[in-house]
PDB file of N, CA, C and O in Angstrom:
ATOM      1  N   UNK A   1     117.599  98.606  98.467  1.00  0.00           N
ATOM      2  CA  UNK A   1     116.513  98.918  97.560  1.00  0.00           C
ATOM      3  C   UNK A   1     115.715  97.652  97.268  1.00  0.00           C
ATOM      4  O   UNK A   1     116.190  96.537  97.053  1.00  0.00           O
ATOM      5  N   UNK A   2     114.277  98.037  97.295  1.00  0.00           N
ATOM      6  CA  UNK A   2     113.750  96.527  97.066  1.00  0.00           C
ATOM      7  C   UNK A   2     113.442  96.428  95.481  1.00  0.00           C
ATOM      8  O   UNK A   2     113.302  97.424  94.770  1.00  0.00           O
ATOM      9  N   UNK A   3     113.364  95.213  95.063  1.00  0.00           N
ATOM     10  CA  UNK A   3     113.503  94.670  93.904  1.00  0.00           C
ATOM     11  C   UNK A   3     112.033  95.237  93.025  1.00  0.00           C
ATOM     12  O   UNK A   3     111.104  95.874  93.521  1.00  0.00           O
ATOM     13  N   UNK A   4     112.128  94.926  92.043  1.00  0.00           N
ATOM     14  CA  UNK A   4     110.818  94.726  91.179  1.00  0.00           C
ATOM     15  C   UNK A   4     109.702  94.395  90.997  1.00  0.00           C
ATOM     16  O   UNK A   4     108.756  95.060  90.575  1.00  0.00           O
ATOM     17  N   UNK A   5     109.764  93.197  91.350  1.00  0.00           N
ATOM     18  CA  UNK A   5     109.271  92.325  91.578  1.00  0.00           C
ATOM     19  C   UNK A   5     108.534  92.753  93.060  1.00  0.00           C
ATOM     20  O   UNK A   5     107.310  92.834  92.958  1.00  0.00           O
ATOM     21  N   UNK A   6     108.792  92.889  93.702  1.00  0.00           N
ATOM     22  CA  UNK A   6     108.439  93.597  95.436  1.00  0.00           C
ATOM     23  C   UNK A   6     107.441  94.300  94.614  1.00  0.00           C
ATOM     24  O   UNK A   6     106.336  94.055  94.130  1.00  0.00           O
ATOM     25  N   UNK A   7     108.257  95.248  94.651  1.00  0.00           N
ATOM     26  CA  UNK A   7     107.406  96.652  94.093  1.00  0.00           C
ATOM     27  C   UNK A   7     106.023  96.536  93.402  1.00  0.00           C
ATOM     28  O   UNK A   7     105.132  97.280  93.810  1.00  0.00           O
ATOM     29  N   UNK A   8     105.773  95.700  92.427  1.00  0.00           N
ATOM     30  CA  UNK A   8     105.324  95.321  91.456  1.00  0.00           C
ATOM     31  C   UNK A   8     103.599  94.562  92.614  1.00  0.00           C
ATOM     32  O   UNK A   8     102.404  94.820  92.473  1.00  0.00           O
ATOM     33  N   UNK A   9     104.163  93.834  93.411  1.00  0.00           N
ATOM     34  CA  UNK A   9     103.299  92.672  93.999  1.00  0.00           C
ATOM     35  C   UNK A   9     102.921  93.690  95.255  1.00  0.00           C
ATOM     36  O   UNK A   9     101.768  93.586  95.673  1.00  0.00           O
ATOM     37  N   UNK A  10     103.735  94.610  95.858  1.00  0.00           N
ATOM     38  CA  UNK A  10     102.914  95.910  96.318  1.00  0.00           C
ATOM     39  C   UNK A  10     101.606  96.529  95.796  1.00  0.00           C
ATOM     40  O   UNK A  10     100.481  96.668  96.277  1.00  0.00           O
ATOM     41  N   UNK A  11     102.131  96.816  94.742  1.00  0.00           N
ATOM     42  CA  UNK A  11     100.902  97.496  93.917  1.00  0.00           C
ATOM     43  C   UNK A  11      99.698  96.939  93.470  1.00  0.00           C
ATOM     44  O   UNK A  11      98.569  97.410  93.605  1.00  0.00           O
ATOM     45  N   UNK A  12     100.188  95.417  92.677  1.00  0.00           N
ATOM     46  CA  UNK A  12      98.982  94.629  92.951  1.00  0.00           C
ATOM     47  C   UNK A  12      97.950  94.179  94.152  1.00  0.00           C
ATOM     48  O   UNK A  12      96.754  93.888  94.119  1.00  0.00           O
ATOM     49  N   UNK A  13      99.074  94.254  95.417  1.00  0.00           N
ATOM     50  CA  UNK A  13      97.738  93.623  96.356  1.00  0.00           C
ATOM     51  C   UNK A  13      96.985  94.905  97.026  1.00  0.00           C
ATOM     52  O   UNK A  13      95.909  94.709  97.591  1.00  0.00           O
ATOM     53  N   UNK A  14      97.700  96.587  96.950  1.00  0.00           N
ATOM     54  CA  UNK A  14      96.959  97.605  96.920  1.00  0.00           C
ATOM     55  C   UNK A  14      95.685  97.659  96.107  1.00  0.00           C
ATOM     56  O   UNK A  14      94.628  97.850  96.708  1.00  0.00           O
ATOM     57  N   UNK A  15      95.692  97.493  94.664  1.00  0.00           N
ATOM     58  CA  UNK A  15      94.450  97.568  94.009  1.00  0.00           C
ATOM     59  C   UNK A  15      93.662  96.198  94.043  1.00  0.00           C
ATOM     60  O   UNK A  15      92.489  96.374  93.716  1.00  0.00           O
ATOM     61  N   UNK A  16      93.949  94.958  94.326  1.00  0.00           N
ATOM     62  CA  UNK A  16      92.930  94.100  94.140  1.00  0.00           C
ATOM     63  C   UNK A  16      92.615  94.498  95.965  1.00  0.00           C
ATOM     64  O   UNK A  16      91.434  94.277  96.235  1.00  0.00           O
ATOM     65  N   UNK A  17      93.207  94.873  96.842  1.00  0.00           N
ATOM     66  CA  UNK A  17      92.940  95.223  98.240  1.00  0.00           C
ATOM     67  C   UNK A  17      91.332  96.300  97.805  1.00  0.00           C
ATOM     68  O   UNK A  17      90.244  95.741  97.952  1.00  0.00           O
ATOM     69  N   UNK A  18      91.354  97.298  97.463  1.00  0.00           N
ATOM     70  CA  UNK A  18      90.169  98.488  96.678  1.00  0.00           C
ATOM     71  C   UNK A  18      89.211  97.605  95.877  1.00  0.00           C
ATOM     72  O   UNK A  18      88.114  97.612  96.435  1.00  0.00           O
ATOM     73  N   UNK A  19      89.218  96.780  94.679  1.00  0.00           N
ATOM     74  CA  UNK A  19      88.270  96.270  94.084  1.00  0.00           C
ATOM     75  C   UNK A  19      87.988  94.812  94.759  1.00  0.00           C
ATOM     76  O   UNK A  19      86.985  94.264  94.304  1.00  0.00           O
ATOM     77  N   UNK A  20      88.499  94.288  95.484  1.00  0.00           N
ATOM     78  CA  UNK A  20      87.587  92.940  95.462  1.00  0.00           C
ATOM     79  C   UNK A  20      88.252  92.336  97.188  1.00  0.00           C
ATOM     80  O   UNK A  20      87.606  91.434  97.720  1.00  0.00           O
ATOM     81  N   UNK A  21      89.185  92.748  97.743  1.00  0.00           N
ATOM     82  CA  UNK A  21      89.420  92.634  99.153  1.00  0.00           C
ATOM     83  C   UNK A  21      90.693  91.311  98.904  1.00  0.00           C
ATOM     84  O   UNK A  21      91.012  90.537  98.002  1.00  0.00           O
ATOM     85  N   UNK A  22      91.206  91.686 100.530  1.00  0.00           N
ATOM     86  CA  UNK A  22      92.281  90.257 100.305  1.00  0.00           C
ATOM     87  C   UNK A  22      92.022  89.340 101.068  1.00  0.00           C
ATOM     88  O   UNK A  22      91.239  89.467 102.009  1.00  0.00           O
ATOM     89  N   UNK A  23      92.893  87.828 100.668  1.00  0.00           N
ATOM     90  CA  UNK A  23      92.515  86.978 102.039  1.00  0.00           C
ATOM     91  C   UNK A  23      93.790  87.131 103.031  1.00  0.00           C
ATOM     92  O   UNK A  23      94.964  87.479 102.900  1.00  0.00           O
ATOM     93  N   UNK A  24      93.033  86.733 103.992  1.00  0.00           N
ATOM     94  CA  UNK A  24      94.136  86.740 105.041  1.00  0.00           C
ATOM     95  C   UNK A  24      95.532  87.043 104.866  1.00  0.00           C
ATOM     96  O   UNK A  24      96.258  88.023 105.036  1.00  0.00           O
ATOM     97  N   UNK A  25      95.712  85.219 104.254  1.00  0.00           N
ATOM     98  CA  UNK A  25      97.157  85.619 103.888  1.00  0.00           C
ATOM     99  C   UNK A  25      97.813  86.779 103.326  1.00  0.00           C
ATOM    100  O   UNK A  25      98.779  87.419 103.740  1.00  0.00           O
ATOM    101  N   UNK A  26      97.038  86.927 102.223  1.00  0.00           N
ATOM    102  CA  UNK A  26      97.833  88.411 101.214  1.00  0.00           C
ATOM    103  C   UNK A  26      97.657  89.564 102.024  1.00  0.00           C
ATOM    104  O   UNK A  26      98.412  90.531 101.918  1.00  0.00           O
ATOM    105  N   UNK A  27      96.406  89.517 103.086  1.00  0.00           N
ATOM    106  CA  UNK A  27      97.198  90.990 104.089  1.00  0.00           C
ATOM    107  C   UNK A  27      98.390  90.778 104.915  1.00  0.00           C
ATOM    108  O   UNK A  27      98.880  91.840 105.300  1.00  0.00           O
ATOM    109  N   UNK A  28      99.082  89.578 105.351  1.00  0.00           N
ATOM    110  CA  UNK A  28     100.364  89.510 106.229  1.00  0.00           C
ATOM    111  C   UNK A  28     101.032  89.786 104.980  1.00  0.00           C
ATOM    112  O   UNK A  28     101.585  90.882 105.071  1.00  0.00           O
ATOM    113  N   UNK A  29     101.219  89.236 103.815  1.00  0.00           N
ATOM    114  CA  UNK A  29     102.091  89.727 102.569  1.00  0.00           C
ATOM    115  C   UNK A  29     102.418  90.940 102.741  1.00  0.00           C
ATOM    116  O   UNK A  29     103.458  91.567 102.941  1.00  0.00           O
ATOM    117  N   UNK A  30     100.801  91.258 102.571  1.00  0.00           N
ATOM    118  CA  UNK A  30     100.814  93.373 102.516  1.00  0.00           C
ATOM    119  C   UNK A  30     101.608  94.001 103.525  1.00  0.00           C
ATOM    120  O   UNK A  30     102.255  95.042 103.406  1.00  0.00           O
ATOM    121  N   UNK A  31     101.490  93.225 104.585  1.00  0.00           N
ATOM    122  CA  UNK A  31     102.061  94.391 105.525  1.00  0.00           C
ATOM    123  C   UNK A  31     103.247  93.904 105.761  1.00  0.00           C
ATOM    124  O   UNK A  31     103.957  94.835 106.141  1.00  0.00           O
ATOM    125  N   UNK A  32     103.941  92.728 105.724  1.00  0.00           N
ATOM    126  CA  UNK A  32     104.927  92.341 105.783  1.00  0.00           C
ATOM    127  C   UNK A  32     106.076  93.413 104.455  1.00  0.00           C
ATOM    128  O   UNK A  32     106.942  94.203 104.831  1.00  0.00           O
ATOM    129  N   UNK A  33     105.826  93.197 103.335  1.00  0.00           N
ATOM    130  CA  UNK A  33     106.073  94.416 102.322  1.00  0.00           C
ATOM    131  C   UNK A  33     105.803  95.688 102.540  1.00  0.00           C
ATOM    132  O   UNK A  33     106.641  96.520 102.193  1.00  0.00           O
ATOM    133  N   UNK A  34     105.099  95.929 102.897  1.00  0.00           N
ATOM    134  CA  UNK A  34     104.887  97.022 103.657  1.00  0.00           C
ATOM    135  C   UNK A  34     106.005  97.613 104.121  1.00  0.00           C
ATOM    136  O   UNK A  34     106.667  98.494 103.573  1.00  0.00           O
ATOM    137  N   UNK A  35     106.265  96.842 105.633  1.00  0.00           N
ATOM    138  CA  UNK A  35     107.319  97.432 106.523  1.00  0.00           C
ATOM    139  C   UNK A  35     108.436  97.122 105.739  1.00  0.00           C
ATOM    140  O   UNK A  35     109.129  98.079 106.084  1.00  0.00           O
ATOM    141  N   UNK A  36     109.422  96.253 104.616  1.00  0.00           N
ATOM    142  CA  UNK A  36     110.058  96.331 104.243  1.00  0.00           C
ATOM    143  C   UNK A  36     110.283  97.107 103.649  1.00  0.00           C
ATOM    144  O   UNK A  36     111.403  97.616 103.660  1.00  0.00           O
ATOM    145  N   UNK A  37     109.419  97.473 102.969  1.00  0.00           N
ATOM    146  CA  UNK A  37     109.291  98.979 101.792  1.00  0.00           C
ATOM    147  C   UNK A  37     109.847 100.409 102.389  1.00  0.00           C
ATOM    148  O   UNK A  37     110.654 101.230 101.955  1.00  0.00           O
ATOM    149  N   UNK A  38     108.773 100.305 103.988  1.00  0.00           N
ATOM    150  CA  UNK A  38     109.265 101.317 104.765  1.00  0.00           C
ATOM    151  C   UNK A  38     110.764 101.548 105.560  1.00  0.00           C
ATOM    152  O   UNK A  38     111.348 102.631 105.605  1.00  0.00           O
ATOM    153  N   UNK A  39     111.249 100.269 106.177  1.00  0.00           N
ATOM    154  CA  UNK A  39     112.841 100.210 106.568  1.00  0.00           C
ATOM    155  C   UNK A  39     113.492 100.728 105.344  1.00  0.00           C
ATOM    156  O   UNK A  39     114.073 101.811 105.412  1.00  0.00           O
ATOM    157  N   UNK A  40     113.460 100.158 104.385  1.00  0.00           N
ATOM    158  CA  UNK A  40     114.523 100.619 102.992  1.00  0.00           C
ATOM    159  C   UNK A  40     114.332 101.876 102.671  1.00  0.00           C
ATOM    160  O   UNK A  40     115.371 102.217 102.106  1.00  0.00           O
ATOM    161  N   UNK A  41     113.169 103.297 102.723  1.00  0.00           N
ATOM    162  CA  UNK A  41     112.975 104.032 102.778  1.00  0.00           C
ATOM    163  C   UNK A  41     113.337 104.876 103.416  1.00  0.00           C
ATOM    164  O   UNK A  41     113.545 105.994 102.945  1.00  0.00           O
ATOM    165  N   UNK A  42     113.554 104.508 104.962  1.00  0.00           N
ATOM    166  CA  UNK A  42     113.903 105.269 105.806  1.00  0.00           C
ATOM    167  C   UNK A  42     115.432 105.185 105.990  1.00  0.00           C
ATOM    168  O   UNK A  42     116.008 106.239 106.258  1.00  0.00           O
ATOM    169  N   UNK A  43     116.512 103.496 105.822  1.00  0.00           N
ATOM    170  CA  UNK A  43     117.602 103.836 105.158  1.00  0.00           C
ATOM    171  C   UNK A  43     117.880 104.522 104.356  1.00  0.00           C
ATOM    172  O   UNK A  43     119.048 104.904 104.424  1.00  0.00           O
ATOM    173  N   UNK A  44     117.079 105.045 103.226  1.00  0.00           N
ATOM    174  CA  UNK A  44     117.763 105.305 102.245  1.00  0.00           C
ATOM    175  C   UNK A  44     117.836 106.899 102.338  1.00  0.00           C
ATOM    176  O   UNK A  44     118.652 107.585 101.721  1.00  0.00           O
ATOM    177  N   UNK A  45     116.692 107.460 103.350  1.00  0.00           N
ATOM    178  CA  UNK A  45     116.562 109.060 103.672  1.00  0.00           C
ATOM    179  C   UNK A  45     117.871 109.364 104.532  1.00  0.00           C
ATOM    180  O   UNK A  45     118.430 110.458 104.456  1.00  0.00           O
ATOM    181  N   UNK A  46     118.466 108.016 105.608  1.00  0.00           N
ATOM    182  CA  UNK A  46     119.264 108.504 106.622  1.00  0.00           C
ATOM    183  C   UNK A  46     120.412 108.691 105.865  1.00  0.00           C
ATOM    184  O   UNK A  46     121.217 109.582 106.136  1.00  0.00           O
ATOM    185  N   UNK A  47     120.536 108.009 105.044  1.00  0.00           N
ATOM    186  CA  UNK A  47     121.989 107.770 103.992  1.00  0.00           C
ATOM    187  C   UNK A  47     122.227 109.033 103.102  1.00  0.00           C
ATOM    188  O   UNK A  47     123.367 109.442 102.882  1.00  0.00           O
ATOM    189  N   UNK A  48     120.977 109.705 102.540  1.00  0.00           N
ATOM    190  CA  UNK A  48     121.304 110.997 102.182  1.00  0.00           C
ATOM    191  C   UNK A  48     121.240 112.352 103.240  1.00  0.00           C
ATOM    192  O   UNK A  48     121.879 113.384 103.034  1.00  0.00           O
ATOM    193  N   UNK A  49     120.544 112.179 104.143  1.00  0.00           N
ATOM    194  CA  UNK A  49     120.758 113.588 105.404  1.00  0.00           C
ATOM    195  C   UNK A  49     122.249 113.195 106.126  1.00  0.00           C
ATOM    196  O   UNK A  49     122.755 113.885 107.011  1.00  0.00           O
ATOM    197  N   UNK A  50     122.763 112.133 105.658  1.00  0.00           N
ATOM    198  CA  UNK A  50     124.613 111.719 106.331  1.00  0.00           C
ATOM    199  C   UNK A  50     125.121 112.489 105.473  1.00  0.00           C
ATOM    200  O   UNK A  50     126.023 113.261 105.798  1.00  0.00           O
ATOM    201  N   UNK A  51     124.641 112.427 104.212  1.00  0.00           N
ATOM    202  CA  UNK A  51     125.640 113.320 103.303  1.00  0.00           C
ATOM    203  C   UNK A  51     125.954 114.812 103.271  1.00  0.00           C
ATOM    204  O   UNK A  51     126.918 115.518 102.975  1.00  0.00           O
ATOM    205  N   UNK A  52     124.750 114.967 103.693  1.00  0.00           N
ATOM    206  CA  UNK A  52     124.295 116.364 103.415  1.00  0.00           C
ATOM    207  C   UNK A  52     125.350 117.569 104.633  1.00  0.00           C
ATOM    208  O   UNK A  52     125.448 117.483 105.857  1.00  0.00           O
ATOM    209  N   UNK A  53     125.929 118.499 103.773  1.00  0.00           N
ATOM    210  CA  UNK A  53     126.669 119.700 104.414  1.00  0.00           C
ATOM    211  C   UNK A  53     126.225 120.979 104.123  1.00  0.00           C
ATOM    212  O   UNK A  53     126.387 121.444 102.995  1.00  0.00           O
ATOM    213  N   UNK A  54     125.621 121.674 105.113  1.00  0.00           N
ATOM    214  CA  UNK A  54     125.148 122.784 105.417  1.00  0.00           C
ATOM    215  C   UNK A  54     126.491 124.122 105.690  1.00  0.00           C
ATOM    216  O   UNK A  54     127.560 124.099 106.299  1.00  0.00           O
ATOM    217  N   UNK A  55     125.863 125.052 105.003  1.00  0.00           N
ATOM    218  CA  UNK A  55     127.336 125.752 104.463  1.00  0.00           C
ATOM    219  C   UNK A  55     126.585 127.043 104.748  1.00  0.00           C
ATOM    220  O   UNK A  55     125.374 126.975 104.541  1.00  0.00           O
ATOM    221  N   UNK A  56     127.053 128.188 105.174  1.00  0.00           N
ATOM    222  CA  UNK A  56     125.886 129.207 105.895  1.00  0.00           C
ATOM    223  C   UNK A  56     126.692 130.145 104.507  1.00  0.00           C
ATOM    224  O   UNK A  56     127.624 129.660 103.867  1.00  0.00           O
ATOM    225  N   UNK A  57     126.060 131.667 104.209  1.00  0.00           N
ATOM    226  CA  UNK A  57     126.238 132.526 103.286  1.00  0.00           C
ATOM    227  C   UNK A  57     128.089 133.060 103.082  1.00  0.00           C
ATOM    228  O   UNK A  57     128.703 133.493 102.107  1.00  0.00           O
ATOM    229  N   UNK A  58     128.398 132.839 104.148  1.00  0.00           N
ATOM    230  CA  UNK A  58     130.001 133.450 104.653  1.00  0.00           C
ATOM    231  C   UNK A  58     131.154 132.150 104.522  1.00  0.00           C
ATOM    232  O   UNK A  58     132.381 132.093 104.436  1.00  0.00           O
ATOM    233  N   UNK A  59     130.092 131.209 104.555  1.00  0.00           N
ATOM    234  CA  UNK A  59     130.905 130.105 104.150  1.00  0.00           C
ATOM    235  C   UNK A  59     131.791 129.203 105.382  1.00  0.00           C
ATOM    236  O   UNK A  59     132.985 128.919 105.478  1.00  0.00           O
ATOM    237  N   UNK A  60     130.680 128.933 106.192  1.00  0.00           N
ATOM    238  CA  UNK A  60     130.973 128.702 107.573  1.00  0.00           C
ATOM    239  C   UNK A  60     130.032 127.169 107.505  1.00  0.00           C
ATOM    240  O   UNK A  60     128.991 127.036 106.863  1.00  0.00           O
ATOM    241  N   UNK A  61     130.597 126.265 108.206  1.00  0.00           N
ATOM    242  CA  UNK A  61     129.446 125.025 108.368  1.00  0.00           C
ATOM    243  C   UNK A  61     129.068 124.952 109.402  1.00  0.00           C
ATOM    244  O   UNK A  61     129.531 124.879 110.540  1.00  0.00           O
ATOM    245  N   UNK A  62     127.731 124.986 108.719  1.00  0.00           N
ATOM    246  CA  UNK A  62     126.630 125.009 109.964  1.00  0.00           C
ATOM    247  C   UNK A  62     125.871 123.936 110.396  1.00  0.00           C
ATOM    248  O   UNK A  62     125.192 123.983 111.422  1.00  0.00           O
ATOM    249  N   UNK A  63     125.962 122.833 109.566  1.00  0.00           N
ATOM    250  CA  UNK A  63     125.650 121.371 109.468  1.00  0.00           C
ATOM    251  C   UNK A  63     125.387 121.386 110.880  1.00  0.00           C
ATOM    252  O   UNK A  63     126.292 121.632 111.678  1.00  0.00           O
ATOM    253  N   UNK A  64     123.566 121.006 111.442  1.00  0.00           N
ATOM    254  CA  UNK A  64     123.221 120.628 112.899  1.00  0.00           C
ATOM    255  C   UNK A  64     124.017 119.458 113.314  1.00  0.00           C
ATOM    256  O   UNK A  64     124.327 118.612 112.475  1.00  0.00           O
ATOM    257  N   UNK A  65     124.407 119.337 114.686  1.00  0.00           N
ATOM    258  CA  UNK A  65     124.861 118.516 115.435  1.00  0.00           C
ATOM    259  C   UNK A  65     124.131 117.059 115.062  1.00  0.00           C
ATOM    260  O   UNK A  65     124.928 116.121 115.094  1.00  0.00           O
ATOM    261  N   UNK A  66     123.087 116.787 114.798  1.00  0.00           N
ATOM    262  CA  UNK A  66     122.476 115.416 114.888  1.00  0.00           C
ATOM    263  C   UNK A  66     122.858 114.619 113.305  1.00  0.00           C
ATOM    264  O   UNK A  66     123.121 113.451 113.020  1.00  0.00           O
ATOM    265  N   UNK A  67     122.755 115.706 112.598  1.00  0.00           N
ATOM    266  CA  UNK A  67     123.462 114.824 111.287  1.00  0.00           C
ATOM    267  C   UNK A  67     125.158 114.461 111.040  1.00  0.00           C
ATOM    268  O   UNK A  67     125.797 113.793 110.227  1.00  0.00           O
ATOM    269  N   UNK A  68     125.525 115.463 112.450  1.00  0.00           N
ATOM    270  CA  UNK A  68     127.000 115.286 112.266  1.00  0.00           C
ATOM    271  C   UNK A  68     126.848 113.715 112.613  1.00  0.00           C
ATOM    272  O   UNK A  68     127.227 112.759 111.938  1.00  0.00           O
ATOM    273  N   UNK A  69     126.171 113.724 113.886  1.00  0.00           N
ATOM    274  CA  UNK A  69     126.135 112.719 114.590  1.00  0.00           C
ATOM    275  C   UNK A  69     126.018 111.042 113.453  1.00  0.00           C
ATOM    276  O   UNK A  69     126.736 110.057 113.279  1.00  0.00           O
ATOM    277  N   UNK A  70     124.812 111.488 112.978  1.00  0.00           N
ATOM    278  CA  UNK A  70     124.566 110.235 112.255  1.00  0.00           C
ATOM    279  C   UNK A  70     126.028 109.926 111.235  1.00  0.00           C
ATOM    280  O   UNK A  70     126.498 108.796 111.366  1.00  0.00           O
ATOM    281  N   UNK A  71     126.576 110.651 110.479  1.00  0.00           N
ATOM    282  CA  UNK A  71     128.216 110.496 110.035  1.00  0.00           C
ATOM    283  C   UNK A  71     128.851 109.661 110.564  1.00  0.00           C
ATOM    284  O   UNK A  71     129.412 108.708 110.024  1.00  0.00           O
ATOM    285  N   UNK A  72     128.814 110.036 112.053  1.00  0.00           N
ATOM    286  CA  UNK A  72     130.009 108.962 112.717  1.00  0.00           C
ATOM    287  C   UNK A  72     129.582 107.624 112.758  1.00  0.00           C
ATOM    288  O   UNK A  72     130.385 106.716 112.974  1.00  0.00           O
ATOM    289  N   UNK A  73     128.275 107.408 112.554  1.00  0.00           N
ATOM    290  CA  UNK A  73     127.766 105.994 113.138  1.00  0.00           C
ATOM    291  C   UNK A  73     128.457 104.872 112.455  1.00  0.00           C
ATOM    292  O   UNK A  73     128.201 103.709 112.765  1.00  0.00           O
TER     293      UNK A  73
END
């Protein structure tokens, strides 16, 4: 999970990005945060579809093969 502080300096260089533009540097910032924002995101989706057990009406698991998959990893 990214910190506060991250988060925080995201948002700022989004809106001064809309009212007044960035320099250079603060767009490698941006996108550098950016993709961090996005890896931790997409950990954090794989980490809950690992959890997740699919249970059909009769009470049978039906959990697709690819999330079994991700389990074992």
């Amino acid at each position: 999970m990214m910190s506060k502080e991250k988060l925080n300096r995201i948002n700022y260089l989004s809106k001064k990005s809309k009212a007044e533009g960035l320099t250079v540097e603060e767009k490698e910032e941006q996108k550098k945060l950016r993709t961090e924002y996005l890896q931790n995101m997409r950990q954090s989706f794989k980490n809950q579809i690992s959890t997740l057990t699919v249970i059909d009406p009769e009470g049978n698991d039906v959990t697709p093969d690819k999330v079994k998959k991700l389990r074992k990893k």
